[in-house]
N, C-alpha and C positions, 0 to 999 in steps of 0.2 A: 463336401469334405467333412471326416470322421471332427466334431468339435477336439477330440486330444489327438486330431494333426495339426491342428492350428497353436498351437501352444511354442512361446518361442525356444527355440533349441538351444539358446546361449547362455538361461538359466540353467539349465536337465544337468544332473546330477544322476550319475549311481550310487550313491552313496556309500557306505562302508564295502559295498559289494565288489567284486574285481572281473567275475565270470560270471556267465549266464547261464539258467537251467534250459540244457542243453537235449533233457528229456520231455520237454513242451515241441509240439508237433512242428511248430512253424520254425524254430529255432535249431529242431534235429532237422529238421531239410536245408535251414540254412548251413548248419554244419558239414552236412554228408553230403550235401547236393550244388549250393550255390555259392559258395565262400572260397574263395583262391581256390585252393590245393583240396577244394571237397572231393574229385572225383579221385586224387589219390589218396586223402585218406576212405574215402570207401572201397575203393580195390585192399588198401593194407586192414580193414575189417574183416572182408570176406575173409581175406587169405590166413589170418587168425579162426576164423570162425569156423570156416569151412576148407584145411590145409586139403584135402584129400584131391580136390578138384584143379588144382592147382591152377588157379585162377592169372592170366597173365594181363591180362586188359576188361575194361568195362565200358560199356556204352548208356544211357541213362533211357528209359521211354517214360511212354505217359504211363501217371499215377491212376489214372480213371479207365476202367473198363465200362461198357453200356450193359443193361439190363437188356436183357432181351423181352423181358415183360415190362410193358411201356408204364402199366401202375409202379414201380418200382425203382429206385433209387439205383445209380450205377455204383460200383464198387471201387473206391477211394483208398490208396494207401498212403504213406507217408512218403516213401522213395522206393522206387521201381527200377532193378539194371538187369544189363544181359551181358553175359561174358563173349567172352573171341569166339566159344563153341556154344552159342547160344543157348545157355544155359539161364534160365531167370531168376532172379533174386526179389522178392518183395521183400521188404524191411517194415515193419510196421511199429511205435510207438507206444504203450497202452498204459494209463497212468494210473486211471481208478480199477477198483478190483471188477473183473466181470466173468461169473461163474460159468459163461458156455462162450471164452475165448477159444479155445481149440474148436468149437464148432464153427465159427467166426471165423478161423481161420481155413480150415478146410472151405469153407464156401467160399470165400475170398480168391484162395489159390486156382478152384476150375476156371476161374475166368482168367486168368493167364496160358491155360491150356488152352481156352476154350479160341480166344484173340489170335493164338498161334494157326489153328484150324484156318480161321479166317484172311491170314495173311496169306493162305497156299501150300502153308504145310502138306506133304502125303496124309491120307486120312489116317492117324492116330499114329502120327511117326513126329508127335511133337519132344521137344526138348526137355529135358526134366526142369522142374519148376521148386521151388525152394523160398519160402515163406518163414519169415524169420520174425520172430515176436520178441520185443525188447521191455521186459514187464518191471512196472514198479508194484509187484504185488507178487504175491505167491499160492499155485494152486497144490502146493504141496508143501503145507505147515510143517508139517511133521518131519521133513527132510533137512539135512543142511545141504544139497546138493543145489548149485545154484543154472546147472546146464539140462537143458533134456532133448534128445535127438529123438523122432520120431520116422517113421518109416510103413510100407505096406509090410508084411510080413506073415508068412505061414505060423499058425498060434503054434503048432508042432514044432516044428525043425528048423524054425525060423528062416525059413527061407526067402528071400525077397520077392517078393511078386513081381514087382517094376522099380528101376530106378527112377522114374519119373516124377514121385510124388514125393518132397523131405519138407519135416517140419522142425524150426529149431526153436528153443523156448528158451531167454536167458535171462532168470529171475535176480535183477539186479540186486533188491533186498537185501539178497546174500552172500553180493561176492564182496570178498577180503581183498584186504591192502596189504600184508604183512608179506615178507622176503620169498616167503615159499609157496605166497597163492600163485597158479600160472596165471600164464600174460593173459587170456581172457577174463578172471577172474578181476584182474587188476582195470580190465576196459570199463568192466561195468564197475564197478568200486567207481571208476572216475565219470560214467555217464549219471550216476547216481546222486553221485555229492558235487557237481562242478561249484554249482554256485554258494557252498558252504567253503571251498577256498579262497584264503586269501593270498597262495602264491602254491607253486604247483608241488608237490610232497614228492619228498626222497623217493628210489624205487622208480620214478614216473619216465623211468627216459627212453629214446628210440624217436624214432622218426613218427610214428603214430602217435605219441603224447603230443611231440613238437607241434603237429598239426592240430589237434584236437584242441590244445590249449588255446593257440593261438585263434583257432576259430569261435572261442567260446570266450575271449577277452574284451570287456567291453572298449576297451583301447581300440577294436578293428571293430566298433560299430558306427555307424554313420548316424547324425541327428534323428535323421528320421526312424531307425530301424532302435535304438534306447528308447524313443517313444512308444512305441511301438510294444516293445518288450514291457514298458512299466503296463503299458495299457493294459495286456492279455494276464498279466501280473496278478491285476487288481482283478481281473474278471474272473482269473482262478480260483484266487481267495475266495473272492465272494461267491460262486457256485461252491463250492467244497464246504463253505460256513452253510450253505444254504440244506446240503446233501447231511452234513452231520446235524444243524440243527433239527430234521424229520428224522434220521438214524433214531438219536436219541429221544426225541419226542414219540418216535411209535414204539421204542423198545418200554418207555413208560408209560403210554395208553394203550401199549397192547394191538393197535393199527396195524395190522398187515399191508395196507395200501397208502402209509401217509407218507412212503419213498416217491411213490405214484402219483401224489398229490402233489407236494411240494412242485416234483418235474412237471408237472402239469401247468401249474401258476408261475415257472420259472417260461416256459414256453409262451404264456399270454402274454407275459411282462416284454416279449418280443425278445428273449436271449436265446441266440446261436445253438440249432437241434442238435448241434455235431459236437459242440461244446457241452450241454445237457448229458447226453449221451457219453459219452467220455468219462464225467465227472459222479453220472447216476451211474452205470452202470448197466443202464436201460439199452437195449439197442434201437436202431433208429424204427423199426418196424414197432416196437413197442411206445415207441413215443408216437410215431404217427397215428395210433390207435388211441392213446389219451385225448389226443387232442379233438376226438369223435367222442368222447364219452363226458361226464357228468359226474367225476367225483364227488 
């Protein structure tokens, strides 16, 4: 057992804190997936996010699809559902900035086609698939638009090619709390700042705060699962100190590869590739390659 699960529970404190950041991978699944009323608040998500499909029920699958190339890592997301018309939703998490995230997510997505195939689908009569990227970062500085819907589309006449394939992107950064942002605006506002509140802000009401709060209180955490939370706590900090202490050190020696080092020696030191990866920005194909090489 992990030495900070042995730690006794009757001391644990949150200290000044009230909620949990609820944008940490393990913490949005506990929200949206495994917490009382997770599975409706992730249908009243969709049904915000995506009103057009008129989503009436959700079923949950596995997060892990298999590689079919056995050198290669299977594809992991943070919570995986299918509606009444099986329609599929990946939800995905992404905290540090990573410049070929829409690539990442296009590869991600054929493999929920690719699983449907598999299940017995008619050949290429699968269900549309819909991959949803929840960003604390922004691939477009320059914009104050915090939503972007993605689709196949004729460059011409914009015509759709397939419903099959939708990408949503909602760059939390930027959404507003003020009376006139819409209610999505207002989701991410609050998936953004949970753990900067100390009690839930005017504006905040409806059945999806109710739930969201209550799932994100450390009052409904159990001893072990505040452990838990300080543990990944400290291990973010300190990746993230680790990520800007190279940042900075290679913008002032000029190092093109001292992001690559650091991930590298973060990886000997025995820390979590998917956490490295997360926090560099590196994806896992590019760390499995450091760890073959000789910075």
């Amino acid at each position: 057992m992990n030495k900070m699960m042995t730690m006794k529970t009757s001391s644990l404190s949150c200290g000044p804190d009230r909620y949990a950041d609820i944008m940490l991978d393990d913490w949005f699944k506990r929200s949206f997936k495994e917490f009382g009323d997770a599975k409706r608040l992730m249908l009243l998500f969709l049904q915000t996010l995506i009103p057009e499909r008129k989503i009436a029920s959700i079923t949950y699958t596995s997060e892990e699809s298999t590689n079919q190339n056995p050198d290669k890592k299977g594809v992991r997301v943070d919570v995986e559902c299918t509606d009444e018309n099986g329609n599929r939703f990946l939800v995905e998490v992404q905290q540090a900035k990573q410049s070929d995230f829409y690539d990442r997510a296009v590869f991600d997505s054929t493999f929920a086609i690719q699983r449907q195939l598999e299940e017995g689908a008619d050949e290429y009569g699968f269900a549309p698939v819909y991959f949803i990227g929840i960003m604390r970062f922004s691939l477009h500085p320059d914009s104050k638009e915090c939503l972007y819907r993605y689709s196949l589309k004729e460059d011409n006449s914009g015509e759709l090619m397939t419903d099959h394939l939708h990408y949503i992107f909602l760059e939390v950064t930027k959404c507003r709390r003020d009376s006139k942002a819409p209610l999505i605006e207002k989701v991410g506002y609050a998936l953004n700042h949970m753990a900067e509140f100390k009690e839930r802000p005017e504006g905040f009401e409806g059945e999806f705060f109710d739930l969201l709060f209550k799932s994100a209180d450390f009052h409904t955490f159990a001893p072990e699962e505040k452990i838990k939370y300080h543990y990944d706590m400290t291990t973010e900090r300190d990746i993230r100190n680790q990520i800007k202490y190279a940042h900075d050190e290679g913008q002032k020696e000029g190092k093109d590869n001292e992001r690559q080092r650091i991930a590298k020696a973060m990886l000997d030191d025995g820390l979590d590739p998917e956490q490295v990866a997360r926090y560099s920005g590196l994806t896992p194909e590019q760390l499995a390659k450091l760890q073959d090489r000789n910075l």
